[in-house]
N, CA and C of each residue as an Amber inpcrd file, in Angstrom:
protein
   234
 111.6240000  98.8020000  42.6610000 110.2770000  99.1330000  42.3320000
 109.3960000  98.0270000  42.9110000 108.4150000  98.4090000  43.5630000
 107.2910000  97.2630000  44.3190000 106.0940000  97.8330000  43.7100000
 104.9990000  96.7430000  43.4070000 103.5990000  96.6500000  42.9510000
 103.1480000  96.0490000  44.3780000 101.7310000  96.5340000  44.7130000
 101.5120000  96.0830000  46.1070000  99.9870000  95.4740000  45.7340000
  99.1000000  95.2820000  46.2540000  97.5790000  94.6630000  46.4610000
  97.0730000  93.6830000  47.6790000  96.2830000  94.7360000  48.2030000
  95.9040000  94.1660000  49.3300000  94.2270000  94.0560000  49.5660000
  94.0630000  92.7340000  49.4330000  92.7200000  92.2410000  50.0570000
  92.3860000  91.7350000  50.8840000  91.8160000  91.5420000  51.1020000
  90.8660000  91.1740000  52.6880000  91.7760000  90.5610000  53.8910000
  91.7680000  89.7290000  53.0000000  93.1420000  88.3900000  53.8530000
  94.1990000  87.9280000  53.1530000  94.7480000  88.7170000  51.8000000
  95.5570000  87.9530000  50.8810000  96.0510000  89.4040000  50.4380000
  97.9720000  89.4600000  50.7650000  98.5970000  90.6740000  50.7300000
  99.6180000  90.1350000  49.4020000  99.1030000  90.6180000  48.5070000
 100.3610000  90.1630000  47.1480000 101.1570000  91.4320000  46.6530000
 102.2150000  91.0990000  46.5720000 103.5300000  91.8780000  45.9050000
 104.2030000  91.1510000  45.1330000 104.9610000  92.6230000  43.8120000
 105.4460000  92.2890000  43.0240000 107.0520000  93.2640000  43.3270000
 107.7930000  92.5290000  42.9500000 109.1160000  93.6120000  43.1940000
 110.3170000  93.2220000  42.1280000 110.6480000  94.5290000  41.4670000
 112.1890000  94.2950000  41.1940000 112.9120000  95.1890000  41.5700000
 114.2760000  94.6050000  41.9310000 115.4680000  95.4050000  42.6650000
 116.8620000  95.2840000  41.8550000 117.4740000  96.0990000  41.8010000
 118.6660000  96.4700000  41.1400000 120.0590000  97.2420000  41.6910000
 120.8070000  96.6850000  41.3880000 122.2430000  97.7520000  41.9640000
 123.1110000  97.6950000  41.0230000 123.7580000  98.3240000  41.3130000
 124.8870000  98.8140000  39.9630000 126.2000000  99.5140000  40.6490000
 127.4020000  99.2370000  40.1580000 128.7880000 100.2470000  40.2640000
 128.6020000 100.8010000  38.9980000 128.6880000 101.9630000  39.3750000
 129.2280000 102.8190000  38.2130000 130.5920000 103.5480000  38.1680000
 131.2470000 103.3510000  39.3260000 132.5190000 103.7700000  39.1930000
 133.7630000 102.7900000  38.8220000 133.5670000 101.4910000  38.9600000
 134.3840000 100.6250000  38.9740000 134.4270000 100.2420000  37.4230000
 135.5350000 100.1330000  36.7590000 136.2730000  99.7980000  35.1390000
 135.1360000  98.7880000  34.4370000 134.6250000  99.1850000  33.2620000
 134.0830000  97.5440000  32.5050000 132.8690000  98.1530000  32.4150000
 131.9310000  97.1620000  31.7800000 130.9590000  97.3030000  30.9330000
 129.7000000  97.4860000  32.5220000 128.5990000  98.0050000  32.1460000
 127.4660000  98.4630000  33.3080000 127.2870000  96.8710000  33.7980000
 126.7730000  95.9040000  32.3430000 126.1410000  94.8870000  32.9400000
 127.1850000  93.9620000  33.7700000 128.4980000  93.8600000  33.7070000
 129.3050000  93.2570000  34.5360000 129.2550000  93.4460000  35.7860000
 129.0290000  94.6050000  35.9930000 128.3550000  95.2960000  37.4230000
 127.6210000  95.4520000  38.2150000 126.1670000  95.0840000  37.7530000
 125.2150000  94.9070000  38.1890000 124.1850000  94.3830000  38.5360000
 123.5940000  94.1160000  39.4680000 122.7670000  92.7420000  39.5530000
 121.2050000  93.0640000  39.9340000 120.5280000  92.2460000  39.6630000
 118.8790000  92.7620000  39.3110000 118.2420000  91.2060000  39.7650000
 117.0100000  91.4030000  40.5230000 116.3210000  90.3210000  40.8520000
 114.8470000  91.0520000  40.8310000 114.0010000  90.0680000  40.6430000
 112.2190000  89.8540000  40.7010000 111.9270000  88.8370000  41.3750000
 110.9860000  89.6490000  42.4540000 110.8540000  88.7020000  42.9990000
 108.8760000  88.6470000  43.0220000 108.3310000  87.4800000  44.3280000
 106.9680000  88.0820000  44.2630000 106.4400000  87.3480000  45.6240000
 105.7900000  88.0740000  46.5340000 105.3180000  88.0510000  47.6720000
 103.7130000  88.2280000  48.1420000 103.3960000  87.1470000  48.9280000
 102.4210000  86.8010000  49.6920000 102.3440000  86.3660000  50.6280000
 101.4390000  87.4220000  51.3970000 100.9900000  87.3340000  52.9800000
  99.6860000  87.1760000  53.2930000  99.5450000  86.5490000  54.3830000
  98.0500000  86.1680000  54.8270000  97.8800000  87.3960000  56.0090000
  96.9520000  88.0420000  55.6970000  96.8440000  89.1360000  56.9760000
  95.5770000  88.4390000  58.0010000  96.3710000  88.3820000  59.2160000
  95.3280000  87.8560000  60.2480000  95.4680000  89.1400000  61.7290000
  95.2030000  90.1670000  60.8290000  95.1020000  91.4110000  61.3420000
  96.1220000  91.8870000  62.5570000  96.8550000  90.6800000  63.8100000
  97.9410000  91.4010000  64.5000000  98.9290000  90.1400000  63.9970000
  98.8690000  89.5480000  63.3370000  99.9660000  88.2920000  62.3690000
  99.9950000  88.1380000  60.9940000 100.8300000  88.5500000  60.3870000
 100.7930000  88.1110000  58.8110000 102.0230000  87.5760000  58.3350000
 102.0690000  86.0760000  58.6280000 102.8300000  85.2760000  57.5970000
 103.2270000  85.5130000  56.5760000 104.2190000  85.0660000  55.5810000
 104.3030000  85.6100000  54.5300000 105.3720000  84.6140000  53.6300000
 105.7660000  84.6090000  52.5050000 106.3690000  83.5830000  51.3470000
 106.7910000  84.7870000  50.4300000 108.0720000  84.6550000  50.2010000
 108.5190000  85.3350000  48.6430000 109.4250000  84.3090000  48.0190000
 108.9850000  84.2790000  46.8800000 110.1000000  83.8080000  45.7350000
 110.5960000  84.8210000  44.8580000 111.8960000  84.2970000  44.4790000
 111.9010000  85.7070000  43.2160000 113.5290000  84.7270000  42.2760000
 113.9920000  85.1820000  41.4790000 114.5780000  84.9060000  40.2550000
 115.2800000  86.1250000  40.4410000 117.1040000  85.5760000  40.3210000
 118.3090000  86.5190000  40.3030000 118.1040000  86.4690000  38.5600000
 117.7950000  87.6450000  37.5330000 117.6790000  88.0710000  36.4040000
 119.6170000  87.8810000  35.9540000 120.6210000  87.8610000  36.7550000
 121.8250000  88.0510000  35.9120000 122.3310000  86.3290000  35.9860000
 123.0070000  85.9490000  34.6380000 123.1820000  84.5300000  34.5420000
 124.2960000  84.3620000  35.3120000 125.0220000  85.5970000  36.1750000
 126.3100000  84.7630000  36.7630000 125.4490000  84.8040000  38.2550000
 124.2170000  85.0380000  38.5290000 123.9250000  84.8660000  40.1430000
 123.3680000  83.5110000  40.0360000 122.4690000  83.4030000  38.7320000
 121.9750000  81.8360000  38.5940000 122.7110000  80.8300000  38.5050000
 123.7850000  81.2070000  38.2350000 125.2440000  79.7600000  38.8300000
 125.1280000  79.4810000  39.5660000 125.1140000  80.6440000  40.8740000
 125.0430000  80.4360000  42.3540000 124.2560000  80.0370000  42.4800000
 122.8090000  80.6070000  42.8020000 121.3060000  79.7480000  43.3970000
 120.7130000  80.2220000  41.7650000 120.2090000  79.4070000  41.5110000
 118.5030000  79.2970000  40.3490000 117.6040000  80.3580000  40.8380000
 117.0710000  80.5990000  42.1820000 115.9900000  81.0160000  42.4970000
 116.2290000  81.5490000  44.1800000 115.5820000  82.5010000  44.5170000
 115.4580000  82.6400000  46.0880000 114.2410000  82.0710000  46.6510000
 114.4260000  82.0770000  47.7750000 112.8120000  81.6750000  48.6280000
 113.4480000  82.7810000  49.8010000 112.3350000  82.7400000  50.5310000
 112.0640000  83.5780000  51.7110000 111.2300000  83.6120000  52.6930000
 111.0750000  83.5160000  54.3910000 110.0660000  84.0250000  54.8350000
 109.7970000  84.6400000  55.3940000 108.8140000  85.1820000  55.9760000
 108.1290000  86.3410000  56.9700000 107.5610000  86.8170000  57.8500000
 107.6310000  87.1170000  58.6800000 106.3350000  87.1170000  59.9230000
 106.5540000  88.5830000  60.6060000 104.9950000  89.1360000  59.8980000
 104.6260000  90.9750000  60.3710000 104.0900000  90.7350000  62.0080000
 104.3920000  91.3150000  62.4680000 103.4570000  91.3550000  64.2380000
 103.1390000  92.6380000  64.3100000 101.8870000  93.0290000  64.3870000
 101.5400000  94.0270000  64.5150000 101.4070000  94.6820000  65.9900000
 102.0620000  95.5840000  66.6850000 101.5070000  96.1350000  68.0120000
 100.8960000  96.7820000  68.3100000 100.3030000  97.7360000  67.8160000
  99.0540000  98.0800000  68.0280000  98.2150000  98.2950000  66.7300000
C-alpha cells in the first residue's frame, strides 16, 4: 500500500509492504515479513533525486538491519 503527495518541488511517500507463505507449515507470523517505509524526492522536472527510509516491522529482520536507507534518481525523457 503507498500514500503519495506531490508538490511543487517536494514528492513525499508513505509505503507499507508485506509478504507472506501461506503454504509452508507454522504459524502466518513466522512467515511473513512487513516493512514501512517513507520517501522523498526533489522534483527538478527532468531529475528527481530521492531518499527512503523505512523500518523492517518483524523483530527477526531487526536482528539483521534496525532500519533500511535507500536511494534514487528519476530521469525523465521526455
Amino acid at each position: 500500500m503507498q500514500l503519495w503527495r506531490e508538490g511543487q518541488r517536494l514528492i513525499t511517500g508513505l509505503s507499507f509492504t508485506g509478504r507472506g507463505t501461506t503454504t509452508a507449515p507454522g504459524a502466518y507470523s513466522d512467515k511473513s515479513r512487513h516493512h514501512l517505509a517513507a520517501t522523498a524526492l526533489l522534483d527538478f522536472r527532468r531529475v528527481a533525486p530521492g531518499i527512503t527510509v523505512g523500518l523492517p516491522l518483524n523483530a527477526e529482520d531487526r536482528d539483521i538491519a534496525s532500519f533500511l536507507f535507500g536511494l534514487s534518481l528519476d530521469i525523465r525523457l521526455w
